[in-house]
N, CA and C atoms of all chains as a GROMACS GRO file, in nm:
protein
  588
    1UNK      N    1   0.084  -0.122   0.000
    1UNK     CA    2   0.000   0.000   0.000
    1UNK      C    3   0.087   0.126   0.000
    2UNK      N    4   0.233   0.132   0.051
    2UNK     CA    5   0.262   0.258   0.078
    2UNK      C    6   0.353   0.243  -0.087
    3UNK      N    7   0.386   0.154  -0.152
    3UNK     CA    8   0.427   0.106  -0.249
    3UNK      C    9   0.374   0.200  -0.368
    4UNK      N   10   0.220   0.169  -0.322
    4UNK     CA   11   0.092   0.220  -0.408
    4UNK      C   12   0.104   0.385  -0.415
    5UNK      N   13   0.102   0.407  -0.336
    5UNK     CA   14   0.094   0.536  -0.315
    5UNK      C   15   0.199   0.622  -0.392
    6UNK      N   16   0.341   0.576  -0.295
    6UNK     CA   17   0.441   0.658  -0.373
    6UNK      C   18   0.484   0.633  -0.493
    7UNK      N   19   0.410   0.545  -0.588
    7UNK     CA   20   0.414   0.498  -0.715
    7UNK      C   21   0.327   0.606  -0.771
    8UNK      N   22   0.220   0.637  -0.697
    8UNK     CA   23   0.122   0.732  -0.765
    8UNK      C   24   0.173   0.893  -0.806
    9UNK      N   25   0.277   0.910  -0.664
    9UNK     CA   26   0.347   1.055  -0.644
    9UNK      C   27   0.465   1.055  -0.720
   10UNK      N   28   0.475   0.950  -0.808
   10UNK     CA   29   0.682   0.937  -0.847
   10UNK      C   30   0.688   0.959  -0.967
   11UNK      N   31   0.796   1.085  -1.041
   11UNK     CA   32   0.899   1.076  -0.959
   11UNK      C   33   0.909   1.145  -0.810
   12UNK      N   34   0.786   1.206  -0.804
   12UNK     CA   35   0.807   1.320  -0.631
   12UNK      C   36   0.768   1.273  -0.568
   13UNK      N   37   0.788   1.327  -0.428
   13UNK     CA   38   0.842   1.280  -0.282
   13UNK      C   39   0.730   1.294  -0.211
   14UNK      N   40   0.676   1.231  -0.088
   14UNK     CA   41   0.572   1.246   0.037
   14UNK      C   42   0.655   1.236   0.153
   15UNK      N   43   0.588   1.350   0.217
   15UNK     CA   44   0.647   1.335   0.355
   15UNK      C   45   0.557   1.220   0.413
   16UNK      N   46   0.613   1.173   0.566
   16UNK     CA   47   0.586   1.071   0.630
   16UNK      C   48   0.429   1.105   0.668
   17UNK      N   49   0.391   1.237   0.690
   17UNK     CA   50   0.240   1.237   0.765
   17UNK      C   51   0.170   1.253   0.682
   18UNK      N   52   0.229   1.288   0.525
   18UNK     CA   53   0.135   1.307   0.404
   18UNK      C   54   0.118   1.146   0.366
   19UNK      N   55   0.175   1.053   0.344
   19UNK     CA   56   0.198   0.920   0.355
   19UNK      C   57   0.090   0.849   0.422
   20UNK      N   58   0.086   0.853   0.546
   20UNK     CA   59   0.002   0.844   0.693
   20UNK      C   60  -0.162   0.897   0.599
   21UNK      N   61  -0.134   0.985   0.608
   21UNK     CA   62  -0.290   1.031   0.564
   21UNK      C   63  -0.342   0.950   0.421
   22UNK      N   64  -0.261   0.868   0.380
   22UNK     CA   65  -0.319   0.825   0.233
   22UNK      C   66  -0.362   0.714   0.244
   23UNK      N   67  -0.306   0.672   0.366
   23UNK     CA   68  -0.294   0.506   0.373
   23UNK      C   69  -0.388   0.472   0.487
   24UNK      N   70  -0.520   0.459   0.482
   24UNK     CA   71  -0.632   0.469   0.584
   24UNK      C   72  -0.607   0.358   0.711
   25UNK      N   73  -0.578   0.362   0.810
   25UNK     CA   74  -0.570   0.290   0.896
   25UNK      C   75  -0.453   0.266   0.960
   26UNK      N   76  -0.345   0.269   0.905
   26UNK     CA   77  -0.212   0.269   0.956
   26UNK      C   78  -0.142   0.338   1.070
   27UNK      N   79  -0.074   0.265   1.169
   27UNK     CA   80  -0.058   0.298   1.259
   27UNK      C   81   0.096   0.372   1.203
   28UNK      N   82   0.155   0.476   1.314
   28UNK     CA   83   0.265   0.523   1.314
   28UNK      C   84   0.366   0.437   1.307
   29UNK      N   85   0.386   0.361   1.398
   29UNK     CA   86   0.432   0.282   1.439
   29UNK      C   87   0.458   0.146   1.306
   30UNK      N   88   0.360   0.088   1.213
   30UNK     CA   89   0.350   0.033   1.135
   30UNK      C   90   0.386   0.110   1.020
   31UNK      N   91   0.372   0.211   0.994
   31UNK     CA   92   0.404   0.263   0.873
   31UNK      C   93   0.573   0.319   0.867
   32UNK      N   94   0.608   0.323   0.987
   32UNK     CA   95   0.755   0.365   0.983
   32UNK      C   96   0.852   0.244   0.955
   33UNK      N   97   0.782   0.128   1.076
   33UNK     CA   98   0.852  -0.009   1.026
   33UNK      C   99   0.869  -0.044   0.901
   34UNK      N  100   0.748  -0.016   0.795
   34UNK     CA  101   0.726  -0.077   0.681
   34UNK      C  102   0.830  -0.005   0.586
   35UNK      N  103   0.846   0.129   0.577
   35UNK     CA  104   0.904   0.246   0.529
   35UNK      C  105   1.058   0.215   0.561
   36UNK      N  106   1.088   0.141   0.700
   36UNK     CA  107   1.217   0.138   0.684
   36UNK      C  108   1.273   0.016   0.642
   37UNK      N  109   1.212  -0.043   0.618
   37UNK     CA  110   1.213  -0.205   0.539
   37UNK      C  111   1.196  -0.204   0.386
   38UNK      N  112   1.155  -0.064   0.347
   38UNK     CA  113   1.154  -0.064   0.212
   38UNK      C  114   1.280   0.022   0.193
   39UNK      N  115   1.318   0.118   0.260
   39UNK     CA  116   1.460   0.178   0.228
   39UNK      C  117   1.567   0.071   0.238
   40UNK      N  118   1.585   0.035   0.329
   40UNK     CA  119   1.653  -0.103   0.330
   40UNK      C  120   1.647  -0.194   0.233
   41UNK      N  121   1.531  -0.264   0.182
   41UNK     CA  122   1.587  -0.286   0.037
   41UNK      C  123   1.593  -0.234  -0.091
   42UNK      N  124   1.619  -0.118  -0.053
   42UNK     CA  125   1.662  -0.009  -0.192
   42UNK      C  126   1.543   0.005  -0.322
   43UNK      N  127   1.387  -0.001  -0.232
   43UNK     CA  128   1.282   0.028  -0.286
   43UNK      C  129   1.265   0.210  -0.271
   44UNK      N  130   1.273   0.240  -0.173
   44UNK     CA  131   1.251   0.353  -0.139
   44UNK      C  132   1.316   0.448  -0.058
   45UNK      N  133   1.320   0.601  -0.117
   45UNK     CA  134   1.447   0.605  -0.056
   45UNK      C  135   1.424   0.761   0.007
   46UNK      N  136   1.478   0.734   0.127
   46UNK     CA  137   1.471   0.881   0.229
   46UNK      C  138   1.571   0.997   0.213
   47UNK      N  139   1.475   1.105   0.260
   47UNK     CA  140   1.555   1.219   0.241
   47UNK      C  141   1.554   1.357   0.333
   48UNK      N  142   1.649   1.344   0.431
   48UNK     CA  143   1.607   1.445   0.543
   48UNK      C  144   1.609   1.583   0.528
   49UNK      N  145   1.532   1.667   0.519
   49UNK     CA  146   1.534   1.810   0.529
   49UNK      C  147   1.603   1.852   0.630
   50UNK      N  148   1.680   1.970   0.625
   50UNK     CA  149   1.764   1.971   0.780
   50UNK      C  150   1.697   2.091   0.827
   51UNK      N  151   1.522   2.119   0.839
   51UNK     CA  152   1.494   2.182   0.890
   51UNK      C  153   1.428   2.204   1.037
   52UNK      N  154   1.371   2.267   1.074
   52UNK     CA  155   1.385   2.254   1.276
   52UNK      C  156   1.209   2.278   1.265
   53UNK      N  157   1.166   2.130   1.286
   53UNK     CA  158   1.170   1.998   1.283
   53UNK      C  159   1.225   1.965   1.123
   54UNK      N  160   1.298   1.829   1.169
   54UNK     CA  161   1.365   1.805   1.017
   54UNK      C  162   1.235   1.734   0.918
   55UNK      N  163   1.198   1.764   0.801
   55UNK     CA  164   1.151   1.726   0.738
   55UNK      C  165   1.163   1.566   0.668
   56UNK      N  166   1.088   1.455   0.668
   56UNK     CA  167   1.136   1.366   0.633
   56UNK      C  168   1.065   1.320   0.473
   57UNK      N  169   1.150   1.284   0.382
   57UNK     CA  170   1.044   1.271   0.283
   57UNK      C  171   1.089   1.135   0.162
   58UNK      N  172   1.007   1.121   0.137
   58UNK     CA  173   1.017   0.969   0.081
   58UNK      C  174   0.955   0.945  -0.097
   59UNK      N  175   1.050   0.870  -0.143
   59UNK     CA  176   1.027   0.877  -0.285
   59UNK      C  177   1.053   0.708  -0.321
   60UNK      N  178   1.019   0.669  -0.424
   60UNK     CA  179   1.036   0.510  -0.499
   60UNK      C  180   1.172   0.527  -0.578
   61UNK      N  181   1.243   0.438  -0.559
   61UNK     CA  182   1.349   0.444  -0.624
   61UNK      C  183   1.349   0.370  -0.778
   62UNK      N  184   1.417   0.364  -0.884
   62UNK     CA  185   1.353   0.258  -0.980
   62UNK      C  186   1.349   0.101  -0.949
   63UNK      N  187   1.406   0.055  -0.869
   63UNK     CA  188   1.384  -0.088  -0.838
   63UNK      C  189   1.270  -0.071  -0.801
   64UNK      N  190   1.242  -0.005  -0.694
   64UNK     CA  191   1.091   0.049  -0.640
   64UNK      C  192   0.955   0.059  -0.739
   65UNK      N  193   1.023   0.155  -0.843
   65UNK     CA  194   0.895   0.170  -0.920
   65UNK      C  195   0.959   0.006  -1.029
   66UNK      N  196   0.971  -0.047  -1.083
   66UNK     CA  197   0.927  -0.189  -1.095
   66UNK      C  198   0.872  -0.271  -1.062
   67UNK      N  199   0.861  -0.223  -0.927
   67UNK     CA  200   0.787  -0.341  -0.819
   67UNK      C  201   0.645  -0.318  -0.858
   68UNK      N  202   0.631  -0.181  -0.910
   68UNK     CA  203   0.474  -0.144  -0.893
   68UNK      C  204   0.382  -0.207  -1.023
   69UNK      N  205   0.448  -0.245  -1.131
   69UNK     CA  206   0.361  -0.255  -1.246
   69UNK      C  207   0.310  -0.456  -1.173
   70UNK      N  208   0.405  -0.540  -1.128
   70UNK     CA  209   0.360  -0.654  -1.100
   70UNK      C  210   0.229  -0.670  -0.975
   71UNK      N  211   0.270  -0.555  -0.892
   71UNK     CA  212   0.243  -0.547  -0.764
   71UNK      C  213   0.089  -0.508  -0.769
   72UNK      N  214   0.066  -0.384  -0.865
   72UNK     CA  215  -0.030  -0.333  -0.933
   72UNK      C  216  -0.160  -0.444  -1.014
   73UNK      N  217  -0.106  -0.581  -1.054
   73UNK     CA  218  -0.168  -0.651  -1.133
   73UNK      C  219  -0.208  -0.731  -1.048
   74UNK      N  220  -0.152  -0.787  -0.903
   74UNK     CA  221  -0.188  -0.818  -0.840
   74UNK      C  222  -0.322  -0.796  -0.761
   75UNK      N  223  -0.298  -0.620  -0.744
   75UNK     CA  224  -0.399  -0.537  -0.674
   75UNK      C  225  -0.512  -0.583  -0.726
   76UNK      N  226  -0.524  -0.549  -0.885
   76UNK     CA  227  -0.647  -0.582  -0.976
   76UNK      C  228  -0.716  -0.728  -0.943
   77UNK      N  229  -0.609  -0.803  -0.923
   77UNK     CA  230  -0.709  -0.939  -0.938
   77UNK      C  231  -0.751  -0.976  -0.807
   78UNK      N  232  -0.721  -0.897  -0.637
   78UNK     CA  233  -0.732  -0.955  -0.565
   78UNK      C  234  -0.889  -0.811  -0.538
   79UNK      N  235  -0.877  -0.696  -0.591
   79UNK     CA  236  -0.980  -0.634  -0.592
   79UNK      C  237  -1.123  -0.701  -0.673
   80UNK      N  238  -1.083  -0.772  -0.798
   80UNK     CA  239  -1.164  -0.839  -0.878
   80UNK      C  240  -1.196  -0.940  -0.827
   81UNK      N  241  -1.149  -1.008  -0.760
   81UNK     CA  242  -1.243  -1.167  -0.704
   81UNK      C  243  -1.246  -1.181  -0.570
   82UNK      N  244  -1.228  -0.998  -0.447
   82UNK     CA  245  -1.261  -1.020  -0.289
   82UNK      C  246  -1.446  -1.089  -0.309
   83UNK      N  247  -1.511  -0.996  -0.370
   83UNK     CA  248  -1.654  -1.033  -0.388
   83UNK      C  249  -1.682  -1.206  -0.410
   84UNK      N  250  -1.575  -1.274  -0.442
   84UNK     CA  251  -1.603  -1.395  -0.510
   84UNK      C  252  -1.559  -1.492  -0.335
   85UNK      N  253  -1.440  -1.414  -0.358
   85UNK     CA  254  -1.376  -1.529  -0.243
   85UNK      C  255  -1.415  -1.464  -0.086
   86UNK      N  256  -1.505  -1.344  -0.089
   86UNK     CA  257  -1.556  -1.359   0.054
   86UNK      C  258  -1.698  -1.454   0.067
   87UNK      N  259  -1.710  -1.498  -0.099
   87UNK     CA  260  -1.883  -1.567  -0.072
   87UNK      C  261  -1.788  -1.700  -0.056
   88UNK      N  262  -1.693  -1.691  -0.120
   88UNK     CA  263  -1.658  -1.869  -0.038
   88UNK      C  264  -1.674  -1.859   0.061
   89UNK      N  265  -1.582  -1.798   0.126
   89UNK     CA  266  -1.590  -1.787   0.268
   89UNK      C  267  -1.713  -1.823   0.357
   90UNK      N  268  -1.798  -1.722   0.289
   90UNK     CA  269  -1.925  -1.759   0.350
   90UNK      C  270  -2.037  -1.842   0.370
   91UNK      N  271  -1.991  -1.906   0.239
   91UNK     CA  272  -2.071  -2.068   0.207
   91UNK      C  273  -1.935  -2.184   0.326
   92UNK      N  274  -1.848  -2.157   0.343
   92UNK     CA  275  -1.795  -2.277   0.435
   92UNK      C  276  -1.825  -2.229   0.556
   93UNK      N  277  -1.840  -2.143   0.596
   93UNK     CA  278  -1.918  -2.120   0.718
   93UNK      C  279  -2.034  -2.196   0.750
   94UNK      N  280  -2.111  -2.184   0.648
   94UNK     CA  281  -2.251  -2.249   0.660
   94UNK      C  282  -2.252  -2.402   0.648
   95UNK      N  283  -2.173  -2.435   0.523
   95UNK     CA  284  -2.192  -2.574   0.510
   95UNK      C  285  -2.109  -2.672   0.624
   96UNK      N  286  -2.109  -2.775   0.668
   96UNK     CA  287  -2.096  -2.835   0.771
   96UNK      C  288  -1.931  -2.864   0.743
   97UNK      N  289  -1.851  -2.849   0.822
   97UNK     CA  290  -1.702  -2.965   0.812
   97UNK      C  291  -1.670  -3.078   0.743
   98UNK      N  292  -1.639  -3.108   0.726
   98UNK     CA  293  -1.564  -3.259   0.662
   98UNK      C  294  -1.498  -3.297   0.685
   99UNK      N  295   0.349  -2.059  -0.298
   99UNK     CA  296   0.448  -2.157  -0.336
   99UNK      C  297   0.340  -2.269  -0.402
  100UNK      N  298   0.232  -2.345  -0.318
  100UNK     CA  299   0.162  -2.395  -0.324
  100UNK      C  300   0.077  -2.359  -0.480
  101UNK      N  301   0.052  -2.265  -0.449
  101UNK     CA  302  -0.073  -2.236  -0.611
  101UNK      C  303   0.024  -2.275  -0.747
  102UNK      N  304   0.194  -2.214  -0.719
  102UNK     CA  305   0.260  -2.227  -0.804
  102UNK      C  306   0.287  -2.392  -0.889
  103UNK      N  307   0.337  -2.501  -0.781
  103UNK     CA  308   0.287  -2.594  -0.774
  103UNK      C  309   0.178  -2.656  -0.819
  104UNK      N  310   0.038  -2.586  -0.764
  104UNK     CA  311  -0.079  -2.662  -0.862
  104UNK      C  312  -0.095  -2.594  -0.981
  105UNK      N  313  -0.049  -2.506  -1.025
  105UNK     CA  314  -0.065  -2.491  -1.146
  105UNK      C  315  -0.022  -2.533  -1.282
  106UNK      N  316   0.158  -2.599  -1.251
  106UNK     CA  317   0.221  -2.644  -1.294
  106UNK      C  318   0.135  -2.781  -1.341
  107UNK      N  319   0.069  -2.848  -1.231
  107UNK     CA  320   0.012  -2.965  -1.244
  107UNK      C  321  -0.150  -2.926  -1.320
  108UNK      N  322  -0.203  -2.787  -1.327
  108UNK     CA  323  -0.331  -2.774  -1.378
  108UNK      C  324  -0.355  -2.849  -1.529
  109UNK      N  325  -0.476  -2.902  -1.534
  109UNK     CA  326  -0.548  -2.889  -1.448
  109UNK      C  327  -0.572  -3.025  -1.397
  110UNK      N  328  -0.435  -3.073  -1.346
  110UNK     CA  329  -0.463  -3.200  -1.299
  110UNK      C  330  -0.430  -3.160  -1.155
  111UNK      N  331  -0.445  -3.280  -1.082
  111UNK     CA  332  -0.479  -3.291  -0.948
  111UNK      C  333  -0.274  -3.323  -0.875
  112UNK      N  334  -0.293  -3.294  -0.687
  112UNK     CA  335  -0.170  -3.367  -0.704
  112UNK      C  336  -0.214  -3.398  -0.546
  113UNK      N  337  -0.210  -3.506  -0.476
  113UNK     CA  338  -0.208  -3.600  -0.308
  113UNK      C  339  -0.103  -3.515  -0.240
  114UNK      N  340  -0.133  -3.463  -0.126
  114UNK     CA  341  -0.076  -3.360  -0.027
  114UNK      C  342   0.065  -3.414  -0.014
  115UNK      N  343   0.116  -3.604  -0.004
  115UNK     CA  344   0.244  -3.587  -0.001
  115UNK      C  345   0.329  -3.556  -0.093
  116UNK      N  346   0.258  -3.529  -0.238
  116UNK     CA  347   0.370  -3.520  -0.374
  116UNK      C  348   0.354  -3.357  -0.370
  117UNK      N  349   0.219  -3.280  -0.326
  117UNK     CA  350   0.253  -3.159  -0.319
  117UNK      C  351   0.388  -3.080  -0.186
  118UNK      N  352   0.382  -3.192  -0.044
  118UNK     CA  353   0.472  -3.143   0.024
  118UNK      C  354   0.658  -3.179  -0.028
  119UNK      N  355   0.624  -3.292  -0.096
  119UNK     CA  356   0.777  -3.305  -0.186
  119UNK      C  357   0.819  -3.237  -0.264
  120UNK      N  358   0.703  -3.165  -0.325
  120UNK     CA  359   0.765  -3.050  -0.438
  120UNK      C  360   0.724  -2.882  -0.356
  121UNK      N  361   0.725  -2.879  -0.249
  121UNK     CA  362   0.804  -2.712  -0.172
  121UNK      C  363   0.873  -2.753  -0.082
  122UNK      N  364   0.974  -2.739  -0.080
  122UNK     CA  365   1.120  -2.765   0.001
  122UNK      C  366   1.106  -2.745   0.125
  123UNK      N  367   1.091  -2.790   0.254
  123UNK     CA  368   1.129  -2.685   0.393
  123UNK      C  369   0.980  -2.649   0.433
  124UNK      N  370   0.863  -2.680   0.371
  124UNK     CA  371   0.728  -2.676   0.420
  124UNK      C  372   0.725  -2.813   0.524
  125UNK      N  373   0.683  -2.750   0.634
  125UNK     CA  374   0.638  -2.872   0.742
  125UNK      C  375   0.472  -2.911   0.693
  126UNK      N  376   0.416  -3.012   0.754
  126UNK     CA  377   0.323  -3.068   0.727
  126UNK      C  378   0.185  -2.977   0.777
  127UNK      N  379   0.242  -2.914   0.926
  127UNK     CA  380   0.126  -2.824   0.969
  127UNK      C  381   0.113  -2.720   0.891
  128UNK      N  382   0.188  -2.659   0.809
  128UNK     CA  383   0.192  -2.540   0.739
  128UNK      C  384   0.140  -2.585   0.607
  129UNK      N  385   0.170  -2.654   0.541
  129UNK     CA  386   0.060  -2.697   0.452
  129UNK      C  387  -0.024  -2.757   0.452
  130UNK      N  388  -0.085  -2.793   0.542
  130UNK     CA  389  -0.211  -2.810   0.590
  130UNK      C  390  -0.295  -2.704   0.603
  131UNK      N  391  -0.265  -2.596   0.651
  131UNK     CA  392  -0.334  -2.450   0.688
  131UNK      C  393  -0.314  -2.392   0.582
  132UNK      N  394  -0.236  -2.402   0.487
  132UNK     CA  395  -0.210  -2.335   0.340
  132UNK      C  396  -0.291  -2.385   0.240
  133UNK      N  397  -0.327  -2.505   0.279
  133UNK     CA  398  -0.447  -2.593   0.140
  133UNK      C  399  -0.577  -2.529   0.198
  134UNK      N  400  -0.594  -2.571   0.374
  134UNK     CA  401  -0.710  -2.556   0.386
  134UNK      C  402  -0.767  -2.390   0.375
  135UNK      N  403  -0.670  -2.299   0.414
  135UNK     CA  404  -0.705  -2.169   0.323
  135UNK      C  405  -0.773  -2.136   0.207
  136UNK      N  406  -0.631  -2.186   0.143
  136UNK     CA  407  -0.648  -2.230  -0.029
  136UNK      C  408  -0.807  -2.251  -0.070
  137UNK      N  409  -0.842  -2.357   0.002
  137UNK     CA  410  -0.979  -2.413  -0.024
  137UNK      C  411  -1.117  -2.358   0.027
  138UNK      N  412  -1.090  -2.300   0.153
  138UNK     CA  413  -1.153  -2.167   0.216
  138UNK      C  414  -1.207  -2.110   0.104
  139UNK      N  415  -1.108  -2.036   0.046
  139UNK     CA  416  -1.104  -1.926  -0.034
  139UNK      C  417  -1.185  -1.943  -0.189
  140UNK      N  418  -1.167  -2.101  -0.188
  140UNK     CA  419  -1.214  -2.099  -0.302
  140UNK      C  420  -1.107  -2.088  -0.454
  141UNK      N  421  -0.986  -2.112  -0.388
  141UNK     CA  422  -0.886  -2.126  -0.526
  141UNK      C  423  -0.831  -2.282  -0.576
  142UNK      N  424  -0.836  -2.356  -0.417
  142UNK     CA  425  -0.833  -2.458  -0.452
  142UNK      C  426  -0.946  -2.576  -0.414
  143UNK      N  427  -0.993  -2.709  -0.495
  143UNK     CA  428  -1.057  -2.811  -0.476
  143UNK      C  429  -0.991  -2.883  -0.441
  144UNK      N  430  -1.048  -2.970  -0.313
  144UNK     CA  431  -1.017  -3.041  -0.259
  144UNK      C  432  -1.116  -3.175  -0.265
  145UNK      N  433  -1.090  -3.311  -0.329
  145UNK     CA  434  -1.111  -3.423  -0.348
  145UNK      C  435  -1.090  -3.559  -0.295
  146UNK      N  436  -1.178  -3.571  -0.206
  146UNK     CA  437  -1.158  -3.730  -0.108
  146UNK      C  438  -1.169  -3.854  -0.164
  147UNK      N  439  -1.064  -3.925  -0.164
  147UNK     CA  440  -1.094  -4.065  -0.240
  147UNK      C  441  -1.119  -4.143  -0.143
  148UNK      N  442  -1.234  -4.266  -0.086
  148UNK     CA  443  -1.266  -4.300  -0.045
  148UNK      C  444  -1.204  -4.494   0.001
  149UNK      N  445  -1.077  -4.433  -0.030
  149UNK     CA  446  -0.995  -4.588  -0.014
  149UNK      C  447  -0.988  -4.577   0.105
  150UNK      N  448  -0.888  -4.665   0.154
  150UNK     CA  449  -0.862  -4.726   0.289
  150UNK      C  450  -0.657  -4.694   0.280
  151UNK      N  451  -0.595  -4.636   0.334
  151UNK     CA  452  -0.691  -4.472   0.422
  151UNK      C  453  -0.709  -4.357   0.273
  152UNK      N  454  -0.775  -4.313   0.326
  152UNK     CA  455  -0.811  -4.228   0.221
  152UNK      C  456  -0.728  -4.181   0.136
  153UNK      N  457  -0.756  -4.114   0.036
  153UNK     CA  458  -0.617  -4.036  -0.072
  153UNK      C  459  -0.698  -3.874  -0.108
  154UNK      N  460  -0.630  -3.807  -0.078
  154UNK     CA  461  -0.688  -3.673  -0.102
  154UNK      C  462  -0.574  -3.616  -0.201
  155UNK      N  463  -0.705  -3.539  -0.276
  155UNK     CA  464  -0.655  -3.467  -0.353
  155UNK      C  465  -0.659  -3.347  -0.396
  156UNK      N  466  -0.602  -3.262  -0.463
  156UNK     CA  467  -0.609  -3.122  -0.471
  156UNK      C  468  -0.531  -3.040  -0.638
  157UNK      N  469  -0.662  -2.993  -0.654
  157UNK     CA  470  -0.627  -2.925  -0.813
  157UNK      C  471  -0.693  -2.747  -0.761
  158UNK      N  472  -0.570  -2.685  -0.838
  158UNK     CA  473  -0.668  -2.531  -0.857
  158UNK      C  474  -0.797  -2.520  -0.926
  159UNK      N  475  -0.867  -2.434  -0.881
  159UNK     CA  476  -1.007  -2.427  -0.921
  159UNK      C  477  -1.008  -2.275  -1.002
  160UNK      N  478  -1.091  -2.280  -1.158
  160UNK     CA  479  -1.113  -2.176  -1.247
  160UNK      C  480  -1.045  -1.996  -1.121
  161UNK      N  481  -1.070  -1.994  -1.064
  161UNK     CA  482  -1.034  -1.889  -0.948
  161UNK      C  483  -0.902  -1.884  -0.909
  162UNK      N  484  -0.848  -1.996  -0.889
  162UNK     CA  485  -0.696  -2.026  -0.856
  162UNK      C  486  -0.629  -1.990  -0.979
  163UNK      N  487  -0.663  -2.086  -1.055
  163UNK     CA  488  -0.583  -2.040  -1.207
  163UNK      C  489  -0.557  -1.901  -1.252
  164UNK      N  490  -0.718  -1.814  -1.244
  164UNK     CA  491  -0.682  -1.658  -1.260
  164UNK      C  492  -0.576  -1.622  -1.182
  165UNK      N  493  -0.528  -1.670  -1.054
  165UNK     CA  494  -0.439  -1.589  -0.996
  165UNK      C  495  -0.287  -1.615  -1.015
  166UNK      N  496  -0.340  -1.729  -1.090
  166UNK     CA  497  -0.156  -1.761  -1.101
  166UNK      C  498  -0.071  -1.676  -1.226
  167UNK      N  499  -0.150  -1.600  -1.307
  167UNK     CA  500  -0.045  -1.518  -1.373
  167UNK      C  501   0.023  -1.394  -1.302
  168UNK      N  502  -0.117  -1.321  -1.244
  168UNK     CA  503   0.007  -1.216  -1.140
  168UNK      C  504   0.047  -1.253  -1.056
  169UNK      N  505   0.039  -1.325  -0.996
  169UNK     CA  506   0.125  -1.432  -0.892
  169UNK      C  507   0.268  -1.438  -0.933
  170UNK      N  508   0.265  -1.492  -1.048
  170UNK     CA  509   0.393  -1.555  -1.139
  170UNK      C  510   0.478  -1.436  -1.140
  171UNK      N  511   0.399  -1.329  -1.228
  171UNK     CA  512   0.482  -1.222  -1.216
  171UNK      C  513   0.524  -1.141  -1.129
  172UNK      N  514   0.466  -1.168  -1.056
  172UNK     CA  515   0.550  -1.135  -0.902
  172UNK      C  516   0.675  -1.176  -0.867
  173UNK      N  517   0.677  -1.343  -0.817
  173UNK     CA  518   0.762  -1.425  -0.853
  173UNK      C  519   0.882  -1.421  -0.899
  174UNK      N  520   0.820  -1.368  -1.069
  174UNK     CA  521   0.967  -1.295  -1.173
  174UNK      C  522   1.026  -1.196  -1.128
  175UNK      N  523   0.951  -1.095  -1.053
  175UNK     CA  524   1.019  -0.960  -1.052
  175UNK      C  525   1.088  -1.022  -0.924
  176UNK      N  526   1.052  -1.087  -0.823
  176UNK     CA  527   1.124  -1.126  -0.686
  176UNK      C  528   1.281  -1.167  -0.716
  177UNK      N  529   1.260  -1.303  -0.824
  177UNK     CA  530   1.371  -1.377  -0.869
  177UNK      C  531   1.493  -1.288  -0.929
  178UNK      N  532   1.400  -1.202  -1.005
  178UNK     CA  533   1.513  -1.126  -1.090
  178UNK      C  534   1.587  -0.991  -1.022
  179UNK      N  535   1.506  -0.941  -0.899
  179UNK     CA  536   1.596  -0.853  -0.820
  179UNK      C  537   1.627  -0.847  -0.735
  180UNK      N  538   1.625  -1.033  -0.602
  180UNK     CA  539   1.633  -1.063  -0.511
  180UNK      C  540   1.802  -1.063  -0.474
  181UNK      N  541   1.936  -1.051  -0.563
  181UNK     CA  542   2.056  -1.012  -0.576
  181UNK      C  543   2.098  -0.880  -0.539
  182UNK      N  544   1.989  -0.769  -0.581
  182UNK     CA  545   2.014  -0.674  -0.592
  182UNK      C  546   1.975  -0.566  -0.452
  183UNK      N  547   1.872  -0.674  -0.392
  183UNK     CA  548   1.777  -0.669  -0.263
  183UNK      C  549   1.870  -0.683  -0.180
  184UNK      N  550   1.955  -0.829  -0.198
  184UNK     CA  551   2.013  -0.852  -0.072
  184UNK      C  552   2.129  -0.760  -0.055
  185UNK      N  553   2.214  -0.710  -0.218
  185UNK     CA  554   2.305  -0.626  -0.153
  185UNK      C  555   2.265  -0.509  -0.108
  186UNK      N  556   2.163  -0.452  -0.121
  186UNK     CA  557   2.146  -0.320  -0.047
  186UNK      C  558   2.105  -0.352   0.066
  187UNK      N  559   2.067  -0.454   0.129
  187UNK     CA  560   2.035  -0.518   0.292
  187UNK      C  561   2.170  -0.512   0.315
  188UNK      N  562   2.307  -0.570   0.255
  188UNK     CA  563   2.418  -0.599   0.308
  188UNK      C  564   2.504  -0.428   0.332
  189UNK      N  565   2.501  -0.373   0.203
  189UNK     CA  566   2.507  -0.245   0.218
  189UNK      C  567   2.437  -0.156   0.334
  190UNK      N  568   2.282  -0.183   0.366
  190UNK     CA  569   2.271  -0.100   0.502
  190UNK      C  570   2.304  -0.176   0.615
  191UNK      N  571   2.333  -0.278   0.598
  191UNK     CA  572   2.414  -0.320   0.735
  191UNK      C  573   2.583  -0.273   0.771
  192UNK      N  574   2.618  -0.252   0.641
  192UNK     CA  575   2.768  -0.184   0.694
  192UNK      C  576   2.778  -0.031   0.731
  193UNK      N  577   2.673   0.065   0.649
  193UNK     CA  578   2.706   0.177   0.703
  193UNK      C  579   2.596   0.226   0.780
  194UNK      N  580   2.697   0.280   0.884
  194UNK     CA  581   2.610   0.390   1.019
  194UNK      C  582   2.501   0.418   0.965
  195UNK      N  583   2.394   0.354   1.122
  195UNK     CA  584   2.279   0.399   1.108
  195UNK      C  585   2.288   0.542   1.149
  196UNK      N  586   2.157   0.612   1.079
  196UNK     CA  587   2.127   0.780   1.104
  196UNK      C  588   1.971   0.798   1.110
   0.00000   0.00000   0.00000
């Protein structure tokens, strides 16, 4: 998801609380972990403002934006068949064990 | 790993021990909870043969199959820049964190 996003903004940059705000539900705490696990593998890449508070801001690097066209096709098909595979779901609920 | 596996075999079927022989390092409880997901979900069928002891079996279902192309290409992009992943993991492990 944050993949998603800064794929949407790239080649330009989001700060961390502009980030936060895109990504509905995400904790601070989760979104920094995730963010620094993607700089780390040279998906995405940080950039400190040295201003007072320092600005932090974040961009896709091109390994990064590669990730997005597979990652992206993914999105599609798991958006295209939640409707399908939450009625599974809901038919094994009902029908008995085996 | 699993879908990858039944697809290879689509649209034939394959008995849980020839599917745990072909993913390396999968314990038995873990693919167990990975089929019965699987089947949850509605990607994969699951087929009881009624011998003595039973023989079960398991093929992707029209749903599974859709997912195995972006799947795959996932996969590809993993394979093909998982070199490039690890040296920038190795690279932020040598220089000072900031």
């Amino acid at each position: 998801m944050a993949v998603k996003v800064l794929a949407e903004e790239a080649p330009g940059e989001l700060r961390f609380a502009e980030l936060r705000r895109r990504i509905p539900g995400i904790s601070q705490k989760m979104l920094s972990a995730t963010l620094q696990s993607l700089v780390r593998d040279g998906l995405v890449a940080r950039r400190v403002e040295p201003t007072v508070p320092p600005a932090v801001h974040y961009r896709l690097t091109e390994l990064g934006l590669s990730l997005e066209r597979p990652l992206s096709a993914l999105r599609v098909w798991a958006e295209t068949h939640m409707p399908e595979i939450d009625r599974n779901n809901q038919l094994a609920d009902e029908s008995p064990p085996n």
